[in-house]
C-alpha positions in Angstrom: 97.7 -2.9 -130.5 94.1 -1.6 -131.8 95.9 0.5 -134.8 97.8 -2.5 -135.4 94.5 -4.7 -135.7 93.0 -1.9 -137.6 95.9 -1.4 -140.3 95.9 -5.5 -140.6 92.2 -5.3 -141.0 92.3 -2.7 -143.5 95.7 -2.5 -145.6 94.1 -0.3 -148.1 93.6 2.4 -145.5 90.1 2.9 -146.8 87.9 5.7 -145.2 84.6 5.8 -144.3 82.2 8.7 -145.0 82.9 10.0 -141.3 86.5 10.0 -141.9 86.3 11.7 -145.1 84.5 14.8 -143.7 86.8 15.1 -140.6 89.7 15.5 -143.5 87.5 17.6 -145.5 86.9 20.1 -142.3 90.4 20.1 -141.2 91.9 20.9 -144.8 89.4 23.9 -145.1 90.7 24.8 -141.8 93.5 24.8 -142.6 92.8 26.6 -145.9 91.0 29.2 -144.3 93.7 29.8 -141.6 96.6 30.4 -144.8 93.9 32.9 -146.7 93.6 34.7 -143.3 97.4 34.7 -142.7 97.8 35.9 -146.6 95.0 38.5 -146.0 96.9 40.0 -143.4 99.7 40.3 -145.2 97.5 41.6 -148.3 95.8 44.3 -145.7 99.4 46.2 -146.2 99.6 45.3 -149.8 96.2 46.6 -150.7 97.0 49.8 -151.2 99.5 50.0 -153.3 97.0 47.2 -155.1 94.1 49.4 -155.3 96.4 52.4 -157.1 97.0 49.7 -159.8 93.9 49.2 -160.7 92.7 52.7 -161.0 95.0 53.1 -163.2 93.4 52.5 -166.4 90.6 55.0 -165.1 93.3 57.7 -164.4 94.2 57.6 -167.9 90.5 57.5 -168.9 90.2 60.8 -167.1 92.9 62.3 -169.3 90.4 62.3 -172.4 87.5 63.2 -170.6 86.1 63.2 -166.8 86.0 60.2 -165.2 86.1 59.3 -161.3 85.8 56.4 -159.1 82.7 56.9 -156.2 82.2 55.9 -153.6 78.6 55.2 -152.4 78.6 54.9 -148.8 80.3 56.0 -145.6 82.1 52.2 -145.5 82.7 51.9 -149.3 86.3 52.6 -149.5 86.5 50.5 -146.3 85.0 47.8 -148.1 87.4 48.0 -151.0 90.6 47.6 -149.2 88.9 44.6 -147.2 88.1 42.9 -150.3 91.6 43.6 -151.9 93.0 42.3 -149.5 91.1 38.8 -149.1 91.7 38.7 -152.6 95.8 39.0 -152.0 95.6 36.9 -149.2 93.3 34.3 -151.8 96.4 34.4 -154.1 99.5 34.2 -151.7 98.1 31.5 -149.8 97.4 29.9 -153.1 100.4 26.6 -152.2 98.6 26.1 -148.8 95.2 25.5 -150.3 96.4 24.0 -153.6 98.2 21.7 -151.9 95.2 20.8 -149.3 93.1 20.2 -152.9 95.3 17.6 -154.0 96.3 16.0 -150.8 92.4 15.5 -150.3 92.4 13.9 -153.7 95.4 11.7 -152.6 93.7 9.1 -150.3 91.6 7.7 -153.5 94.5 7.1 -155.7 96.8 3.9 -155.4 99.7 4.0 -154.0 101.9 4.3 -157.5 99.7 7.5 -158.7 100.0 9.3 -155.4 103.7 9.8 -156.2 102.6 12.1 -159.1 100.7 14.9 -156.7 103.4 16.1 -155.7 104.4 16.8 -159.9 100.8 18.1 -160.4 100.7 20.5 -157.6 104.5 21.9 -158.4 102.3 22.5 -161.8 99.3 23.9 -160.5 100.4 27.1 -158.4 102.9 28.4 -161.4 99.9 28.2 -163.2 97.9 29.8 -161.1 99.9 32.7 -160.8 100.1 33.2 -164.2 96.3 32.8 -165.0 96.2 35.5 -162.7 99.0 37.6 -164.4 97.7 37.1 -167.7 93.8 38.4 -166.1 95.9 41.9 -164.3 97.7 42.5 -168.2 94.2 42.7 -169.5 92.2 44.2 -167.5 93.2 47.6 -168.1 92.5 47.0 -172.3 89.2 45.8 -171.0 88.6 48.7 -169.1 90.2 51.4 -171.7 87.9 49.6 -174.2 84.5 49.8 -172.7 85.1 53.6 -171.8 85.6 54.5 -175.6 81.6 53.7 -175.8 81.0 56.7 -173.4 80.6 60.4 -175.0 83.4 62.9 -174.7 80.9 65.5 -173.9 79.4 62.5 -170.6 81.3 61.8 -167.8 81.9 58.7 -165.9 81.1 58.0 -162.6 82.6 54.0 -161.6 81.2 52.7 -158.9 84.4 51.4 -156.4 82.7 48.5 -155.5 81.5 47.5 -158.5 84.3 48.3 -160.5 86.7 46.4 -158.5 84.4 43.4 -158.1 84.3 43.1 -161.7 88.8 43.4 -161.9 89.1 40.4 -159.1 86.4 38.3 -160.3 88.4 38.4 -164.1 92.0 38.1 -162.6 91.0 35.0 -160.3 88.6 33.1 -162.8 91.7 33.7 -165.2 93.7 31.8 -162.6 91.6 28.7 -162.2 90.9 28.7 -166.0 94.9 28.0 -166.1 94.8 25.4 -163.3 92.2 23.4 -165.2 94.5 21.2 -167.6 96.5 20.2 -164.1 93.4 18.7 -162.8 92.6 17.5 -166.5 95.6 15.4 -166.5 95.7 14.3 -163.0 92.3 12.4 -164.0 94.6 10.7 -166.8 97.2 9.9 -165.1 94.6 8.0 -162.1 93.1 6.9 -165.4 89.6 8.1 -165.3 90.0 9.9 -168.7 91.9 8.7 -171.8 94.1 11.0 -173.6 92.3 10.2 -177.1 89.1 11.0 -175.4 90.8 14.5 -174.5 92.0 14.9 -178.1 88.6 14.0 -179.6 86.8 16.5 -177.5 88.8 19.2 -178.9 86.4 21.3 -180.5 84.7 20.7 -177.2 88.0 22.1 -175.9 88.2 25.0 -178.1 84.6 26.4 -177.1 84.6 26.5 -173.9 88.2 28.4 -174.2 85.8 31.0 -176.7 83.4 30.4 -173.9 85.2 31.3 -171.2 87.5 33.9 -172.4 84.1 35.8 -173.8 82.1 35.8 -170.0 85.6 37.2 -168.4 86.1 39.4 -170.6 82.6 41.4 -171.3 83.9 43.4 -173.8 83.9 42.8 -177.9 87.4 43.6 -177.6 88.9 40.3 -179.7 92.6 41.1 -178.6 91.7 40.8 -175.1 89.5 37.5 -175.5 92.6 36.3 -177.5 94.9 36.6 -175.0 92.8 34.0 -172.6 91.2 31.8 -174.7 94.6 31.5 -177.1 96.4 30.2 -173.9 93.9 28.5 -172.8 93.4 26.3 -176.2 97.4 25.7 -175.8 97.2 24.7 -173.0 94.1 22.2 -173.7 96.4 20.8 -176.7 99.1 20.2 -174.3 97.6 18.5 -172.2 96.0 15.8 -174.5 99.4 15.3 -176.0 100.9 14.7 -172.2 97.8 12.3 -171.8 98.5 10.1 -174.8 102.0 9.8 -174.1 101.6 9.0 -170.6 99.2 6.3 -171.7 101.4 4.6 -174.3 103.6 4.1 -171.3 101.0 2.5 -168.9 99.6 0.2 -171.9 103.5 -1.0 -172.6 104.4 -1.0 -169.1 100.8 -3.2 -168.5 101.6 -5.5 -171.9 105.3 -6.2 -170.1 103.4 -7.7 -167.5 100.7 -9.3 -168.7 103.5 -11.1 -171.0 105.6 -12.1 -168.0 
């Protein structure tokens, strides 16, 4: 009878500040509880994982000498831990996606919410890619940067370091992807215009240049083409899906306003 009163008091369904806290702790727990179920999984994973990316320095050693150290009695410990929190960041990717979103749900009306569902179907493809496209260029990054060191030198990469600086590009390439999905969500709950999108373009543009620049630290222009090329695509995209989408709200609101 009381949730009855309630609901009749408050058809909206709006939440207080309480409320939206105990949501935002049990999403993250559930979050964290798919990231530890994926790391698991990634624990098994993470050495066939860690061969990968030593790859490029194998073939660096070819030319000249070139090993990865470690510094410490847990260093190679530490590696395979943070492979595999890594892994278990990207398969449980749909779980905590998905609790993203569904957070985001309660502050929509009821007609937008039926377009989560469409954005998050979006946003974990392109997730996975951005973080396809970041494990293709790495390795060009790495071959790149080892061309600066004399054939007469060797090179000693710290394991730590080295694969902090491989996970931090193939996962900030994966958001950098999922960024137009959130972009046009904002449209579609009509926060943003899609002319406003359009006319920050060059706005657009630079932070793509921006952003491809910082994850990859490297003047290698191929590499920082393949991210911020996609990325400016992408951008484009989006502003196009955004005007369309609001020449259909503006006709569908003139139809009413008319009747």
């Amino acid at each position: 009878m009381a949730a009855r009163r309630s609901r009749g008091s408050n058809p909206e369904r709006r939440m207080s500040l309480g409320d939206h806290l105990v949501e935002l702790r049990r999403r993250l727990m559930i979050s964290g509880l798919a990231v530890l179920g994926g790391g698991i999984a990634g624990w098994f994973l993470s050495d066939l994982v860690w061969d990968r990316l030593r790859a490029p320095i194998l073939d660096i050693a070819k030319d000249h000498d070139a090993i990865i150290n470690y510094d410490s009695i847990t260093g190679a410990f530490g590696v395979q831990m943070q492979v595999a929190v890594v892994l278990g960041l990207v398969i449980a990717s749909p779980v905590w996606l998905y609790q993203i979103f569904a957070f985001v749900t309660p502050a929509m009306k009821q007609r937008e919410r039926r377009y989560v569902f469409g954005f998050f179907f979006s946003a974990v493809p392109m997730f996975l890619v951005g973080c396809f496209t970041g494990w293709l260029i790495f390795p060009r990054i790495v071959e790149f940067m080892a061309q600066f060191v004399p054939p007469e030198d060797a090179s000693f990469y710290n394991a730590g370091y080295y694969l902090d600086f491989v996970l931090k590009l193939v996962l900030a390439t994966g958001v950098a992807f999922v960024s137009p999905v959130f972009l046009t969500l904002l449209n579609f709950a009509g926060v943003i215009r899609g002319t406003s999108i359009l006319k920050g373009w060059r706005w657009g543009i630079l932070a793509a240049i921006v952003f491809a620049a910082l994850a990859t630290p490297a003047a290698d222009v191929i590499a920082m083409g393949l991210i911020a090329i996609p990325l400016v695509v992408l951008y484009f995209g989006t502003a196009g899906i955004a005007i369309w989408h609001d020449r259909v709200a503006d006709r569908r609101l003139a139809a009413q306003l008319s009747s």
